[in-house]
N, C-alpha and C positions, 0 to 999 in steps of 0.2 A: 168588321175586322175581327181574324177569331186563330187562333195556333189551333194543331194537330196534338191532342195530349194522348201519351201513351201508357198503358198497362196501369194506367190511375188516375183519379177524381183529383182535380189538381187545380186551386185558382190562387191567382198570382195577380200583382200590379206591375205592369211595364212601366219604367221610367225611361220618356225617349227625350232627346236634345238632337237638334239639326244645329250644327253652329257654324258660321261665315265668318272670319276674322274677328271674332269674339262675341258677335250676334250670337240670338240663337229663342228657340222657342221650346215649349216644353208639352207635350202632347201626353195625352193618360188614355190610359185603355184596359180592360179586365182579359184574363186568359178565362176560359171559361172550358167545358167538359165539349168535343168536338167531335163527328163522325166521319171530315173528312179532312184529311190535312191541306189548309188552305193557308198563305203566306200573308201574314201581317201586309201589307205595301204602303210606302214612302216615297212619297215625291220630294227630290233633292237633286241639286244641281253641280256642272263639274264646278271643282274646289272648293265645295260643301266637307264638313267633316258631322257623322255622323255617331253618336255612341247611345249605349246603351246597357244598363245594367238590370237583367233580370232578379226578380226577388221571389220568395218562396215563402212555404209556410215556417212558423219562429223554429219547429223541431225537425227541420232537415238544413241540413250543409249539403248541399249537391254539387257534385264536380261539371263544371262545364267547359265544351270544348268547343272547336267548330269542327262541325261534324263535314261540311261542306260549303265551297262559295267561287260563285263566278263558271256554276259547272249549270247543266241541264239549257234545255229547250229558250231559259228566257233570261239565262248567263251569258257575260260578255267574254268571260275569261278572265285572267289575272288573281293576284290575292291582294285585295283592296282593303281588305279589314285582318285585323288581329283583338286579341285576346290578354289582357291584362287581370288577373284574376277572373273574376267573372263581369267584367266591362268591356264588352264591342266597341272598336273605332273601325268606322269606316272612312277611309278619305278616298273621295271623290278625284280622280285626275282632271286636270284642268280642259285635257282633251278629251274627256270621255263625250260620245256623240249623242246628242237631244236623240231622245227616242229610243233608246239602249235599257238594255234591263242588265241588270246585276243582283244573284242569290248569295244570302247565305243563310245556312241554317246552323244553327247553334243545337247541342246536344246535352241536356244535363241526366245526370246518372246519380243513383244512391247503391247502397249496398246494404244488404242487409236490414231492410226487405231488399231485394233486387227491387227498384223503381227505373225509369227513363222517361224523359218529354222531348220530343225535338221542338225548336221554335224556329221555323221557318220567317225570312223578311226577307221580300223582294223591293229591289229600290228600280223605280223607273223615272231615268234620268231626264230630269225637264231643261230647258234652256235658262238659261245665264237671261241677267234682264237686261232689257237694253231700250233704252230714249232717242225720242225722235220731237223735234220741235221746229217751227220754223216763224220767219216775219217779215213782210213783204216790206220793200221802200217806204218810207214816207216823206210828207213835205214838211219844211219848219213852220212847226205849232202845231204838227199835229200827234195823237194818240199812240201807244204802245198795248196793247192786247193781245198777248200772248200765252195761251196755255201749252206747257208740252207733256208730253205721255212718257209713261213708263211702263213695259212689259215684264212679269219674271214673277218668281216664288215673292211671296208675303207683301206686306204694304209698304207706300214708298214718302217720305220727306225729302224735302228740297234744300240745298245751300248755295248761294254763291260760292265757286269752287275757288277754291284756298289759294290766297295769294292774288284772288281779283276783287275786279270792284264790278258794280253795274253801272252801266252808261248814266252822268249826273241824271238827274230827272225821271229814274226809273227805281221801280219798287219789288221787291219778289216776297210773295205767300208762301212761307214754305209748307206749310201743308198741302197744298196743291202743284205749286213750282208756276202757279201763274206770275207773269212779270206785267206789270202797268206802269203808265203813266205818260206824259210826254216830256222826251229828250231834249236837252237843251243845247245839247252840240251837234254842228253843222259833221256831212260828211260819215266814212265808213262809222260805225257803230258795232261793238261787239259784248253778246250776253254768253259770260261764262254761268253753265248750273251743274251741280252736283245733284245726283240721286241717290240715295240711300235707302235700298228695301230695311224691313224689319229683322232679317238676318244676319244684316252687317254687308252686305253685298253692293258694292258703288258703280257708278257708271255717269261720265262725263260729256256733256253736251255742251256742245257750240254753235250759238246764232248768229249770224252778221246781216246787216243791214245797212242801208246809206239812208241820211237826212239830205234830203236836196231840199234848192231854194226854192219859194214859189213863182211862178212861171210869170213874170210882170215885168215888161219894159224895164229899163236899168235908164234910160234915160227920157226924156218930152219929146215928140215928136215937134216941139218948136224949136227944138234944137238943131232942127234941119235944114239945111244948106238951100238957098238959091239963085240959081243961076239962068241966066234969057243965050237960049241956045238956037 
């Protein structure tokens, strides 16, 4: 990872946050002296919010703007970020398409020496997460073994989702979102699970299942009728 420094020897500590409904993780990187202008890049997803505040040496104030964003070869369009002082926020639209890129370069400037650095960051938008689980029939008395998966940015914890319970007789890991055990009620069965990546990013799964009885006579066959025909 390396910025494009211009007309001077220039190192700096980027402070990056990727934050998801108050998630967020904190990523470090050094700018360092560079001979081609190459763009920071950042995988973040739509309805991600992205910021970032460049920092400098303790004897410059540099003005920073954006110099450009959402423009060139591997820009989607739009202006998705703004400028608060010298802190970037990007927000990600909720429709922006998996597989899209979005630029922006940031410009800071001194005067007096005349100084400039651009810092180019391209965000390459990844997919939103999304779970998939499933659990075939079973008979009464018998097992629950269910693992389900989660796709998407950073790592994922499990919850029974809010407002449910699991089928009596059944257990859930939330570090994995495996559910065990065996159910003790007859008939439809349903596992509510929540997913929650490390960004704050959620995503709601639902299982259904039937307990059927097991397959045995309901009655003796001396119970059977006869008759001389």
């Amino acid at each position: 990872m390396s910025n494009h420094i211009i007309n001077t020897k220039l190192m700096a500590v980027i402070a990056v946050s990727v934050l998801f409904a108050g998630g967020g993780v904190l990523l470090m990187s050094n700018i360092d002296e560079a001979e081609a202008a190459t763009a920071t890049e950042i995988t973040i997803a739509p309805g991600m919010r992205y910021t970032y505040t460049p920092t400098f040496p303790a004897d410059l104030n540099p003005t920073v703007t954006i110099k450009s964003q959402g423009v060139g070869a591997a820009g989607t369009g739009g202006t998705w970020g703004a400028l608060s002082g010298k802190t970037l926020t990007v927000n990600v639209p909720a429709g922006a398409a998996a597989g899209s890129q979005y630029q922006v370069t940031l410009l800071a400037t001194t005067t007096n020496p005349t100084q400039s650095v651009e810092i180019p960051i391209l965000f390459n938008i990844a997919a939103n997460m999304s779970v998939s689980g499933s659990q075939t029939n079973i008979v009464t008395g018998g097992t629950v073994n269910m693992t389900p998966t989660a796709t998407g940015m950073g790592t994922f914890t499990w919850a029974v989702t809010s407002g449910k319970t699991l089928p009596a007789g059944l257990s859930l890991d939330t570090a994995t979102g495996k559910v065990t055990g065996t159910p003790t009620g007859m008939g439809a069965q349903t596992i509510y699970l929540t997913a929650t990546s490390s960004y704050g990013e959620t995503a709601n799964l639902t299982v259904t299942f039937t307990v059927y009885s097991k397959l045995i006579p309901t009655n003796d066959p001396g119970t059977g009728a006869i008759f001389y025909v």
